[in-house]
N, C-alpha and C positions, 0 to 999 in steps of 0.2 A: 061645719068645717071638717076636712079630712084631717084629723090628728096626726093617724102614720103619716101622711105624705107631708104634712107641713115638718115633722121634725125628722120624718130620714133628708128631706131636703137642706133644715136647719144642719141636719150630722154631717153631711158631705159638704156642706160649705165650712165646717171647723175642721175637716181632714183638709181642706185645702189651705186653713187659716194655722195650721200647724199644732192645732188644739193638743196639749199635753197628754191629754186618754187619748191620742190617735197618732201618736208616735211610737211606730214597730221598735221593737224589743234590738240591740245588736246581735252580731253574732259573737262577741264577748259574753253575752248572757243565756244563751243558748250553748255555748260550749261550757260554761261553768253550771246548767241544769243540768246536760248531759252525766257532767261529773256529783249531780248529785247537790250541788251547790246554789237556792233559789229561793225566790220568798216571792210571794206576789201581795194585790192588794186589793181591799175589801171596799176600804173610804182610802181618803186622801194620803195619811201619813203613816198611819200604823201596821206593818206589816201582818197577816195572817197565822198564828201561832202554831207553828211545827205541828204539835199534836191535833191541830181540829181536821186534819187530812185523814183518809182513809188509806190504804196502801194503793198508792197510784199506778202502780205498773199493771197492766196488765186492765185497768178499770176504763169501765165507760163513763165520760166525764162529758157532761152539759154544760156549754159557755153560755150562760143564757143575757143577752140583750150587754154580751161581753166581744164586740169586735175591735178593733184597732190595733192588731199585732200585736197584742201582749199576755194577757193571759193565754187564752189557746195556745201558741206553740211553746211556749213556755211548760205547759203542762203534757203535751205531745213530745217534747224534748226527756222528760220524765219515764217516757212510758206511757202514758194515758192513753187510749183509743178515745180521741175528741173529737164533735162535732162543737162549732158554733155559731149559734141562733143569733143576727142581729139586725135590726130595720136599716140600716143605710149599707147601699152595695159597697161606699167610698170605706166605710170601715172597714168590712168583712173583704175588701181585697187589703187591705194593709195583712190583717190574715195569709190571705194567698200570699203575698210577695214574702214573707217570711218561709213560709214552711216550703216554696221555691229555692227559696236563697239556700234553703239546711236542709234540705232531703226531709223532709217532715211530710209523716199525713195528717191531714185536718180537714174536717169536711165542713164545707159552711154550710149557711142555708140561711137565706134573705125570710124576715119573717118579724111579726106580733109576738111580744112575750108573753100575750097573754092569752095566748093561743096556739099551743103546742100539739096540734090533732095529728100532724103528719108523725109524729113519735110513737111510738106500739107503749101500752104497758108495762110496768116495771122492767122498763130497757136499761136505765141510767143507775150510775150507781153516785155520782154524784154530779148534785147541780151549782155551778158556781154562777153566783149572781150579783157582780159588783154594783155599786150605787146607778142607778138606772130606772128606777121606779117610778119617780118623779118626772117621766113622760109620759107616765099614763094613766088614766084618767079614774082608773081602779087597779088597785095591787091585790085585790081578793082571789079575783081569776087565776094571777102569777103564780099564787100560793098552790091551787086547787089542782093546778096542771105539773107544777112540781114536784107535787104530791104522789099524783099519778103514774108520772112518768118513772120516779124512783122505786126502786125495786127495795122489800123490807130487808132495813137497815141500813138503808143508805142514807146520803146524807143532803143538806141541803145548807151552802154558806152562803149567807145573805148583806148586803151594805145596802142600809138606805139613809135618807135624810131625816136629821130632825125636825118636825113640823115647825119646830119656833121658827125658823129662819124665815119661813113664809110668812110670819105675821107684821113682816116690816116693809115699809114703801120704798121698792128699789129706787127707785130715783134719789132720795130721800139717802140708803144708802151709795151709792155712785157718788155723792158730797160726802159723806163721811160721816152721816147724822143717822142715829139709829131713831126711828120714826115708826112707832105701832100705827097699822092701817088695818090689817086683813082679819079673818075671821081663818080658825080652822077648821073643817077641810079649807083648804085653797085651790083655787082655780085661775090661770093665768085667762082663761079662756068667758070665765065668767066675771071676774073680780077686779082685770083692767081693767081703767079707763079707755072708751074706745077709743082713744087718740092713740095710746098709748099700745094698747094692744095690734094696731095696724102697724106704728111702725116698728112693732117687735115681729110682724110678718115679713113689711115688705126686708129689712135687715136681715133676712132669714136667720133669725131665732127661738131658740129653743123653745115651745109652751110646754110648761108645768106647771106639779099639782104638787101641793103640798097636804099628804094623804095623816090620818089620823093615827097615833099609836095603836090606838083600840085595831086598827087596819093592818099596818103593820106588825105587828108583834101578835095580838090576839086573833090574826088572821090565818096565822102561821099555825097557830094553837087547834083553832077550827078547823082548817083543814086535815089535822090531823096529828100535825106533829109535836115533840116535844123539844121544848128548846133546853139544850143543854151548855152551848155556851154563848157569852154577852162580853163585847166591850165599846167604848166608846172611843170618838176619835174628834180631831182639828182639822180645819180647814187645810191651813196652813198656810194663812194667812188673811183671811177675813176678818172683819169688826168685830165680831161675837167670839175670837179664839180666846182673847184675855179675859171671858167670862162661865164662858161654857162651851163642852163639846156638842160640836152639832153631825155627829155624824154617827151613826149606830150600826156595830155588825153582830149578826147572829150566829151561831151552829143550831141547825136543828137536825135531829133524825126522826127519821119514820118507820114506827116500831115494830120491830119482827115477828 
């Protein structure tokens, strides 16, 4: 199966379903960055912590597999000189029609996050990488290439998923029953039932992977960098919030 193509087709049909990562930013919130005034987001609820930024004005900033009119011009509002990398056109124009609407530059660029070859050598000074990982089928690559691409010292902010969440049978969750089925790693792609995984196609929906910390986080390590900051985060509203966060964001830099 074409991965890219089953979920940039899955992402433009939740741009057109009004999906909440795929609703552009106001120009209320774009006139309150300008001023200086802004928070963006890693996972669901927790805001990004003032200090894990670099001095943004002036920096090359990597939206990486970050489209839907939010983060990019938000950070291009700031000052950033942004490019953003993301598999669905449906998103990366929510991008355009922002930075339309505000005089903003932002350059997209339709594309694999795990595949970053069109980028020169330490170009970026920093990579933001909201929760996004969990469409593809290896986060090792994501690592190795953001590694790359950032120039020493720079930075690299990451959101991904907790693996527990995949070890339960959605269906099973959709009733409201938390139900252990899966193994971790997870694989939407190996690990449905083919009934079930057909009609998560033809609904054009999302396949994902529920990738292993050792992957995530020690992946991060291997390639290079070091991680210096960690929090955890809430749905904000799933089964699993009154028990545990399932959501992990990183700061890592890559040493000068």
């Amino acid at each position: 199966m074409d991965l890219l193509k089953l979920n940039r087709e899955a992402w433009n049909s939740e741009v057109q379903k009004g999906n909440e990562w795929t609703r552009p930013v106001s120009p209320e919130v774009i006139a309150d960055a300008r001023m200086g005034k802004w928070s963006l987001l890693l996972t669901p609820t927790k805001p990004v912590p003032a200090e894990w930024y670099p001095d943004l004005r002036g920096a090359k900033v990597l939206c990486l597999a970050s489209g839907g009119g939010q983060q990019g011009p938000i950070l291009a509002a700031v000052g950033a000189d942004v490019v953003v990398l993301d598999n669905s056109p449906a998103q990366l124009e929510q991008d355009r029609m922002v930075a339309e609407r505000e005089g903003l530059s932002v350059r997209l660029e339709q594309g694999d996050m795990r595949d970053l070859s069109r980028f020169e050598d330490e170009g970026f000074d920093l990579v933001f990488h909201p929760v996004s990982n969990c469409f593809v089928d290896s986060v090792l690559p994501v690592w190795k290439e953001s590694y790359r691409v950032l120039r020493p010292g720079g930075m690299l902010l990451a959101g991904f998923v907790n693996p527990l969440v995949y070890i339960f049978d959605m269906n099973e969750w959709d009733r409201g029953s938390l139900v252990i089925r899966y193994n971790i790693p997870y694989s939407d792609l190996r690990d449905l039932p083919k009934d079930d995984l057909e009609r998560r196609i033809a609904e054009r929906k999302t396949m994902e992977f529920g990738h292993t910390l050792q992957d995530q986080i020690g992946g991060q390590i291997a390639a290079g960098f070091a991680i210096v900051g960690f929090y955890e985060d809430i749905s904000g509203g799933d089964l699993l919030d009154p028990y545990i966060s399932t959501f992990i964001a990183t700061r890592a830099v890559k040493p000068a």
